[in-house]
N, C-alpha and C positions, 0 to 999 in steps of 0.2 A: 322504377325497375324492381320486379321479385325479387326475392332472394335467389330463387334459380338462376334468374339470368343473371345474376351479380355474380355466382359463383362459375356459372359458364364461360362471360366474359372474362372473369378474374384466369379459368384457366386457359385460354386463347393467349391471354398477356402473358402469363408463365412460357408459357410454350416458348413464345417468341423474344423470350428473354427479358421482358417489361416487368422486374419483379417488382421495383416499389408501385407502380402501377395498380399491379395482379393485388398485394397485400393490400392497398388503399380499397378494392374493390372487398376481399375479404372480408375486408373491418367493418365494412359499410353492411353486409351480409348479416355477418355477428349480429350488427345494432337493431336488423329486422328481425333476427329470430337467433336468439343465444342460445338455445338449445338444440339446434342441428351439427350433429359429434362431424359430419362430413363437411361442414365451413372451416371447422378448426384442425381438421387434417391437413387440409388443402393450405392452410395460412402458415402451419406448419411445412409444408413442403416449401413452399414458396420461402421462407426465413431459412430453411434448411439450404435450399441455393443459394441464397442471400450469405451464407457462412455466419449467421445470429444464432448456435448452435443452442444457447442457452433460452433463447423464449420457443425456438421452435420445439422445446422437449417439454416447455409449458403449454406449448398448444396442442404436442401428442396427448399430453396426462390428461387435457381437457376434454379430447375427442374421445378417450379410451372411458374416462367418468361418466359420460353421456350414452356412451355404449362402450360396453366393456367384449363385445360378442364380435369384435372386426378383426380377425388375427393380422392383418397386415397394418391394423396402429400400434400394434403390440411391435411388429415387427421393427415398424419404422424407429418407433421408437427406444429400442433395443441395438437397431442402428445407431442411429445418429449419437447416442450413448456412448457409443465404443468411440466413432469419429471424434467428439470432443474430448475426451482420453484422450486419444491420439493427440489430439487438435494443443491441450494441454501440456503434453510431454514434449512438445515442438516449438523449444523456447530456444533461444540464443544465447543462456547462458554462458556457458564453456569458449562461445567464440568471441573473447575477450583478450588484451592484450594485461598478461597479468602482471606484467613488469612494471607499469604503468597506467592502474587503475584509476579511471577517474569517475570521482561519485557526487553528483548532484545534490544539495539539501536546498528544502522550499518548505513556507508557510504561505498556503494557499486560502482564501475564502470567496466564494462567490463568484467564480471564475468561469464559469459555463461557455462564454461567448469565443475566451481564446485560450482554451484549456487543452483542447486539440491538439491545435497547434503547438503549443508551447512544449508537449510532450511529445509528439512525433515529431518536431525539428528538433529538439533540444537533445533528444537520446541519438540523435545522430553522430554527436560528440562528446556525450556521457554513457559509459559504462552501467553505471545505475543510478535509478532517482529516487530520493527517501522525502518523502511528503508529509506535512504536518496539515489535519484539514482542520482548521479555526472555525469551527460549526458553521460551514456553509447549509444555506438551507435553499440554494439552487439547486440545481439537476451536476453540482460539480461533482459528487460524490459519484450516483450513479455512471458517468463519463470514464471516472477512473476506477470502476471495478469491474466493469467491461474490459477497461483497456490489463488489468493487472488478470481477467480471466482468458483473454486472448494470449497473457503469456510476455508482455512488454516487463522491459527490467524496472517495474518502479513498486513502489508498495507505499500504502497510506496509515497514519495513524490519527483518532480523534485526538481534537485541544478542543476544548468547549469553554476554556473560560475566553470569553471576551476581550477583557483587559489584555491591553497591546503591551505585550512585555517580548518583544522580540528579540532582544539581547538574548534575556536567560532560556527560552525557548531555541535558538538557531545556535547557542553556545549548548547547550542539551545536545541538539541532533548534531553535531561537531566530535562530539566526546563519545555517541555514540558510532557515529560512522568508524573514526580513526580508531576503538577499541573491539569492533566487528569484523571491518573489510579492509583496516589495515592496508589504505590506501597512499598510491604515488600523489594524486591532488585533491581536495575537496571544494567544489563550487557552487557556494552557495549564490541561490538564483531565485529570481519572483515569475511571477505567472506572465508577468507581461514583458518579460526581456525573453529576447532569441540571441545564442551566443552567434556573432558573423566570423566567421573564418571559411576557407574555402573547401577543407576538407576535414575529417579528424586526424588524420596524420599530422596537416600543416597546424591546428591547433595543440598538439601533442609539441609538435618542435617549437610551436611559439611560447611552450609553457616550461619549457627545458632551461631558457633565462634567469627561471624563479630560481633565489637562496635553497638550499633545504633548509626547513624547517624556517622558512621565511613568505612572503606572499608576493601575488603578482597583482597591479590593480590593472586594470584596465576601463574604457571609458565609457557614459552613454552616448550614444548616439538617440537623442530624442523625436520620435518619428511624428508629427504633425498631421490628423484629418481632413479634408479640404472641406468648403462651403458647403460643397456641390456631393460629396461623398455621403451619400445615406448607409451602402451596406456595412459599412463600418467592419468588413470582413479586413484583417493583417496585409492581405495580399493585393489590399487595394488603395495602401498607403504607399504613397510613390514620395514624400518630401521629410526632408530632416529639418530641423532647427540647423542654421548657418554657423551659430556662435551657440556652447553654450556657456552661458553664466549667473554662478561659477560653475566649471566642468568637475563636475563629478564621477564617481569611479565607484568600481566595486572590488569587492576581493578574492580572489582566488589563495587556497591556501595549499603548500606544501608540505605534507606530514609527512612524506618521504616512509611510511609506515612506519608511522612513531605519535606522539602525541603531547601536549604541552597543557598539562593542568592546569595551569596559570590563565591561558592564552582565553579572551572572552571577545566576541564577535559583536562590533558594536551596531547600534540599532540602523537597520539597513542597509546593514554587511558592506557597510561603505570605507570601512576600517576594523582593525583590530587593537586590541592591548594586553600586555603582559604583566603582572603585577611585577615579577623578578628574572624579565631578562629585555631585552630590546630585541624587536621581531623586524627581520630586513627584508626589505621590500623595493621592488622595482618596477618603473611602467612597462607593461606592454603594449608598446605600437602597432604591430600590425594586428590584433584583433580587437575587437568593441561587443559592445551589448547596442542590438537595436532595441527599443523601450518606446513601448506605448501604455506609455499611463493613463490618457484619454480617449478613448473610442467612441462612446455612444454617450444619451443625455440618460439613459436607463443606467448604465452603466458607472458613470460620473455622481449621478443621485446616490446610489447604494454603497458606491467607494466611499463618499463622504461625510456621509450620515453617518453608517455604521463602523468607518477608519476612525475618525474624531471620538465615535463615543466610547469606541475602544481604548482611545486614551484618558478621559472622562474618566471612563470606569476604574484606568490603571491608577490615576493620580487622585481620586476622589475627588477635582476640582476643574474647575474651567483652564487652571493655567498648567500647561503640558510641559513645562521647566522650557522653551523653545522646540519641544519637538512637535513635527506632525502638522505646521504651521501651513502649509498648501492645504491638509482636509480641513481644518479649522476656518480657513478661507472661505473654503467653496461649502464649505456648513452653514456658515453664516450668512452669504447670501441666499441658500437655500432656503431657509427660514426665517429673514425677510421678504422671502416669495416672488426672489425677482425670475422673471422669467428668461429663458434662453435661448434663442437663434439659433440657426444654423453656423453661424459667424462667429456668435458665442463657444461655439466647443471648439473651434480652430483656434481662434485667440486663448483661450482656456490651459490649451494644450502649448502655443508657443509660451506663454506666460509661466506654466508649472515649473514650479521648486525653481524661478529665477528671480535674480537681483531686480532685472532693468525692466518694465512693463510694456508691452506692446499693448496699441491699441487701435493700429489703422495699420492699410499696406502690407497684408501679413506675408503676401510674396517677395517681400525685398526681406524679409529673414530664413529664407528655408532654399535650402538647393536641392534641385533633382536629384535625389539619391534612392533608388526604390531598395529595398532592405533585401536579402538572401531569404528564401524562406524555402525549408526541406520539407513540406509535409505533404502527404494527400489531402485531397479532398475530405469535408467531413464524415465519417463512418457515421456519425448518428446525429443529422441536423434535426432529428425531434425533441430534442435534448436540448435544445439550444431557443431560448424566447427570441420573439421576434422584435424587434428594435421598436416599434409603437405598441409593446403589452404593456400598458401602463400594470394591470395586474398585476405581473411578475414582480415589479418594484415592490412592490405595497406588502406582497405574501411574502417575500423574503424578509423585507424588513419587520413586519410583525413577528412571524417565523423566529426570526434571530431573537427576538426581545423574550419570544414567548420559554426560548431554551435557556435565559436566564433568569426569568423568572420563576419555571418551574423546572428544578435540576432533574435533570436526565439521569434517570435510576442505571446505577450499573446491570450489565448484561445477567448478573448471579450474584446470589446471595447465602446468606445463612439462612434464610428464611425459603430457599428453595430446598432445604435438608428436608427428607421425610424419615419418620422409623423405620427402619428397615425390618421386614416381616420374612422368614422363609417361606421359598414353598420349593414341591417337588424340583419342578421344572428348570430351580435356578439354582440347583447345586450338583456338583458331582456326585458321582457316586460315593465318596469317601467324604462324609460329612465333617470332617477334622478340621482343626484348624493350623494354617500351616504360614509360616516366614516371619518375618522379627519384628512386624509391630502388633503391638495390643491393637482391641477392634475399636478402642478412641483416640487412638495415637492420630488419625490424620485429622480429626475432629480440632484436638488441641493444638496442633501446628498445619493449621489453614492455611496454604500457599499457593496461591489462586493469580494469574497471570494472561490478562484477557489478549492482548493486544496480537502476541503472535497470534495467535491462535486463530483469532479473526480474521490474519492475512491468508491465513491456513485454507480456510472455510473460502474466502472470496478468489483467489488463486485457482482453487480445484473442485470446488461443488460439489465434493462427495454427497453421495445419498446414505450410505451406509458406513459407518467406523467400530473397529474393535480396537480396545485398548488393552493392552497386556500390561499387569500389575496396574489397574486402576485404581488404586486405593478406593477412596467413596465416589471416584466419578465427577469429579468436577471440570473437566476436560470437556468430558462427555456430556454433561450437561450446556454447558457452552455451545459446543457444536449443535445441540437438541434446538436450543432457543434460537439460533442463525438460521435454522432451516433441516440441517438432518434427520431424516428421516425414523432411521433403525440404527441406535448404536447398542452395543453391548461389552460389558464388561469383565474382565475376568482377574481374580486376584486370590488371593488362600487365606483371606479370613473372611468372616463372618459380621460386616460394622454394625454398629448399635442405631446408627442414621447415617445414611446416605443420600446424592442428590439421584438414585436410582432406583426406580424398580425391583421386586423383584426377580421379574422376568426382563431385565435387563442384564444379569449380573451371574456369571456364572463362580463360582468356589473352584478352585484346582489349585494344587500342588505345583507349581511354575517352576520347582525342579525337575519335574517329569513332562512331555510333548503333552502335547494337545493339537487333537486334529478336527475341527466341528466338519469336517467336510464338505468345506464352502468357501466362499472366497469376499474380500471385503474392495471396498474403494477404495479406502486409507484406515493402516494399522498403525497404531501408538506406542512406542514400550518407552517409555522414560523414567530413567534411574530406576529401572528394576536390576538389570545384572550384576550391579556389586553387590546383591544382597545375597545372593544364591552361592552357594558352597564351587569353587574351583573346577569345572568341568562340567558343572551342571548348565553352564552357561551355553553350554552346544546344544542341550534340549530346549533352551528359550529361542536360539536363531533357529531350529529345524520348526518349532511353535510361528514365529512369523513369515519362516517361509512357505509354512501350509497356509496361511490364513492371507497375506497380502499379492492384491494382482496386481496392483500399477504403484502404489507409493506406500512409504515408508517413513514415518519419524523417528527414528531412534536416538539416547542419550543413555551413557552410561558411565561413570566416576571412575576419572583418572587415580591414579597415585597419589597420595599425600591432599586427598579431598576430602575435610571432614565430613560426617554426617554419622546419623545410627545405624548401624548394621552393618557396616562397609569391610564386608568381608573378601570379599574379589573384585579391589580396585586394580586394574589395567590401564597403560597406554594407548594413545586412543589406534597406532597403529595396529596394535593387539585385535581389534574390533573392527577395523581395517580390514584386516585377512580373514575374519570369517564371513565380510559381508558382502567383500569383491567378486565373489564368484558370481551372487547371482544378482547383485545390484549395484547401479553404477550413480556416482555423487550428483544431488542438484546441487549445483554449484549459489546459481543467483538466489534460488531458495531458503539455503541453509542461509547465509547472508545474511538475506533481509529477518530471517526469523530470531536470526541471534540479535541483531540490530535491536529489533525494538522488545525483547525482552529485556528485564529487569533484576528477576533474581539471576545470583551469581552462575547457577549451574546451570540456564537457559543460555545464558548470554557466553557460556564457553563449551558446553556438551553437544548439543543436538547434533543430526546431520539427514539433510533426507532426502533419501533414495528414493531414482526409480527402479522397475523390473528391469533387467538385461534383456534386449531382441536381439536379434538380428544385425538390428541398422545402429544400435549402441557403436556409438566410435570408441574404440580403446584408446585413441590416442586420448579424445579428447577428455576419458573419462580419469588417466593417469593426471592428467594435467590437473585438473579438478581434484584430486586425490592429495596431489602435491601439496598444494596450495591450501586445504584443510591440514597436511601434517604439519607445514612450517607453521600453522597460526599455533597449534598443540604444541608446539615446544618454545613457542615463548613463555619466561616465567607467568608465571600469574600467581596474584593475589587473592587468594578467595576470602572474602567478608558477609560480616552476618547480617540476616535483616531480619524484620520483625516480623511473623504471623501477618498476613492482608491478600486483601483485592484489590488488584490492580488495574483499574480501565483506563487511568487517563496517564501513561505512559509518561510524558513532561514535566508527572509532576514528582518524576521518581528521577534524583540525582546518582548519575552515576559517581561512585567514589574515586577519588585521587587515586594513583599510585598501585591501581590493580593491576596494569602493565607496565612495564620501565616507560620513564621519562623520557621524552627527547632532551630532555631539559638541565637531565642525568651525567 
């Protein structure tokens, strides 16, 4: 078939609503002739139907580079642009029950085949979910930045070391949720459990039993593959294990929004411990975890190979102190090369993490129990290997060895600074220099914090960012290197090196407006306003309210917060009232961004607005407002840290005693 008639046919199936169809033919078009700009409009509309907002504006920018002379790919693309804005700002934040916050933690790797799921059933009962990704080198990554650009309440951060040290890692994300979101429960959960209850109300009542400031365990229910079962798809597991043993449990925790520095989450959050106090705990009955630890033989190869040698690596030795003893298992005969049945991965599955061994009759231990499962259908089964890719096995597991062999450079460096040179074009008219640090002051206090920032970037795909008081830009460089297109900076000195251009960088007085008469995707001001003289701080908000059209990060130093300059510290409701008017709080946003920040003033200042429409709810923007002032008036601790770059977020201990104790 031409490429014409591929692209004819493909638009017949559009028409009639056959979009993966219509796209399958497109792609086929492409591979006959990649330089006709009219296959990649078309593959673009079709995505554009499809609501894949984000590759369809990669298929506009391709048709528009092939031919830049078609005003309606300009258009489209101008469209679709605003729709994913929209599409973005149409999140579920605010519709949370804030009395009773419940926040999901997980350490995820290589999860691709039921990562889906796990997240569209699992947010059906969790509030929000904070993911740690353990250098997967599947397609898990891409799954959940889709799913965090659609707007879902979860956010991801890398862990790339190997070595399985899941205590100090899941007691990390612990410390961080409960001094962030300042949550009613925290549930920490794996990729392969679905929590079963019937609704989130009745899980909320079933979770009302728990102590404060004590845990709830609750059970596996271990789900079993059959023989005869190839697609290894969650929804096509209909039996449980009859018995299990021993019956194991996981933990749900109580922080009652409070926190217990002591308290450490033991490996496989199967329990907890407290150095100095005893943590009370009770079962709950009516709900369980269904758990599929066995699905496929691709699946089973990759968990075990690279689970065990992540203990390897943690312990330097073959002997893992008793942990991890089921991968260790199934490694071993891995590599005595036995081979495995169809018979094999059902016995495999009733046999994991138990005492008693089965090895015939596997229907006299499993009862018809089919599991509860809330999710759609797959949004992106291209993303997902087929159950006989032997390849998929092989790339990931080289992939994974190959990320510890050669350490993955952070995103920014020192070595990304250039001299900074004037020229006309990137200064003000008033060449002066102006505000309270010397032009090597940010130079010598490097503080540099990748992690939000990257949720930042995957979350909202700006093309364009302006940073107000950008010091040298290191923000902006960040964002450069993720994909941003055109940032610019603006600040009142003049640095000796920055990671910017100089047609990046504008010079101005940030106690007087500035207007570039334009508009950006997302504007940054962080920790500039304490620095500006008492009043002058109206000409920085009227400065971002000319320049920003959809979102907003702003931070600025409370009261009694040290640093240099701090000349107009305010309460954060102070900043409140000049921001209300024309912007209303992201709730889930600000959240997750203080979450997995590190320094002190990240992890307690930001907050990020959207514009105010129309269809902005007041109610639910006070609520949200609320909810940001009470976390502002708990005491806090602020603590020093040292000059760094920060990419691997786990491996930055948050401090004791920055908010009161539960413990207190």
């Amino acid at each position: 078939m031409t490429t014409g008639n591929l692209i004819t046919q493909g638009n017949k199936l559009k028409r009639e609503g056959r979009l993966d169809e219509a796209i399958a033919l497109y792609t086929q078009a492409i591979n006959l002739k990649p330089d006709f700009a009219f296959t990649y409009y078309e593959l673009g509309d079709a995505l554009e139907k499809k609501g894949d907002f984000a590759q369809a504006i990669i298929e506009y920018k391709k048709a528009i580079e092939l031919n830049p002379n078609i005003d309606f790919f300009h258009q489209s693309l101008e469209t679709i642009k605003s729709r994913k804005f929209e599409q973005n700002l149409d999140f579920p934040s605010n519709q949370i029950n804030s009395d009773f916050l419940v926040v999901g933690i997980s350490m995820i790797k290589n999860e691709e085949d039921v990562l889906e799921t796990f997240i569209h059933h699992n947010l059906n009962y969790l509030d929000f979910l904070v993911l740690a990704d353990n250098g997967s080198t599947d397609n898990s990554r891409k799954i959940i930045n889709k799913f965090i650009q659609e707007g879902l309440n979860l956010c991801v951060i890398d862990d790339h070391k190997m070595a399985y040290t899941q205590t100090d890692k899941m007691t990390n994300l612990y410390r961080r949720v409960a001094t962030s979101f300042f949550p009613e429960f925290i549930v920490p959960i794996d990729a392969d459990e679905l929590i079963q209850s019937p609704s989130k109300e009745s899980f909320i009542n079933s979770l009302q039993v728990i102590p404060k400031n004590g845990i709830g365990l609750y059970p596996w229910k271990t789900y079993i593959p059959e023989p005869t079962n190839t697609s290894h798809l969650l929804s096509n597991f209909k039996y449980r294990r009859k018995k299990e043993n021993p019956q194991y449990f996981k933990v749900i925790l109580r922080t009652s929004g409070s926190i217990n520095y002591q308290l450490k989450i033991n490996q496989g959050s199967h329990g907890v411990t407290s150095e100095n106090s005893d943590i009370p705990s009770v079962e709950l009955s009516d709900i369980c975890l269904a758990h599929f630890p066995i699905r496929s033989f691709n699946q089973v190869i990759k968990k075990s190979l690279l689970g065990w040698l992540g203990y390897v690596d943690r312990y330097k030795s073959m002997d893992s102190q008793g942990q991890g003893y089921q991968k260790k298992y199934l490694y071993n005969k891995i590599m005595q090369g036995e081979k495995f049945s169809d018979s094999d991965l059902t016995y495999i599955a009733l046999n994991y993490a138990q005492e008693v061994e089965v090895k015939e009759d596997w229907l006299n231990y499993v009862e018809l129990e089919p599991p509860t499962i809330k999710s759609p259908q797959f949004s992106y089964p291209d993303l997902i290997a087929k159950n006989d890719d032997q390849s998929n096995v092989i790339t990931t597991i080289i992939k994974s060895w190959e990320n510890q062999i050669i350490k993955i450079s952070p995103l920014i460096s020192r070595e990304d600074l250039i001299p900074f040179s004037e020229s006309p074009t990137s200064l003000s008219t008033d060449n002066h220099q102006h505000g309270v640090f010397e032009p090597n002051f940010h130079l010598e206090k490097l503080f540099i914090d990748i992690p939000p920032f990257e949720y930042i970037y995957q979350r909202f795909l700006p093309e364009n960012i302006l940073d107000i008081g950008c010091g040298i830009g290191q923000y902006l460089k960040i964002f450069n290197k993720l994909g941003v297109t055109e940032i610019i900076g603006v600040d009142g000195f003049i640095p000796q090196q920055s990671f910017l251009n100089s047609n990046q960088y504008i010079c101005h007085d940030l106690t007087n407006p500035l207007n570039l008469q334009r508009k950006f995707d997302l504007v940054m001001c962080l920790e500039v306003a304490e620095h500006l003289p008492p009043g002058k701080e109206l000409n920085l908000i009227e400065t971002l309210n000319n320049h920003a059209s959809n979102i907003l990060i702003f931070s600025a130093a409370e009261i009694g917060q040290p640093g240099n300059g701090h000349i107009n510290c305010q309460p954060f409701e102070y900043w409140l009232n000049l921001l209300k008017q024309n912007w209303s709080p992201m709730l889930t946003e600000t959240l997750f961004f203080r979450c997995i920040s590190s320094f002190s003033w990240l992890r307690r200042n930001p907050i990020l607005l959207q514009k105010k429409t129309e269809l902005t709810s007041e109610n639910s923007s006070l609520k949200s407002w609320d909810k940001l002032i009470a976390i502002s008036q708990i005491p806090y601790k602020w603590y020093g840290q040292k000059s760094q770059i920060i990419s691997e977020m786990l491996e930055i201990e948050i401090p004791d005693d920055i908010y009161p104790s539960s413990t207190q």
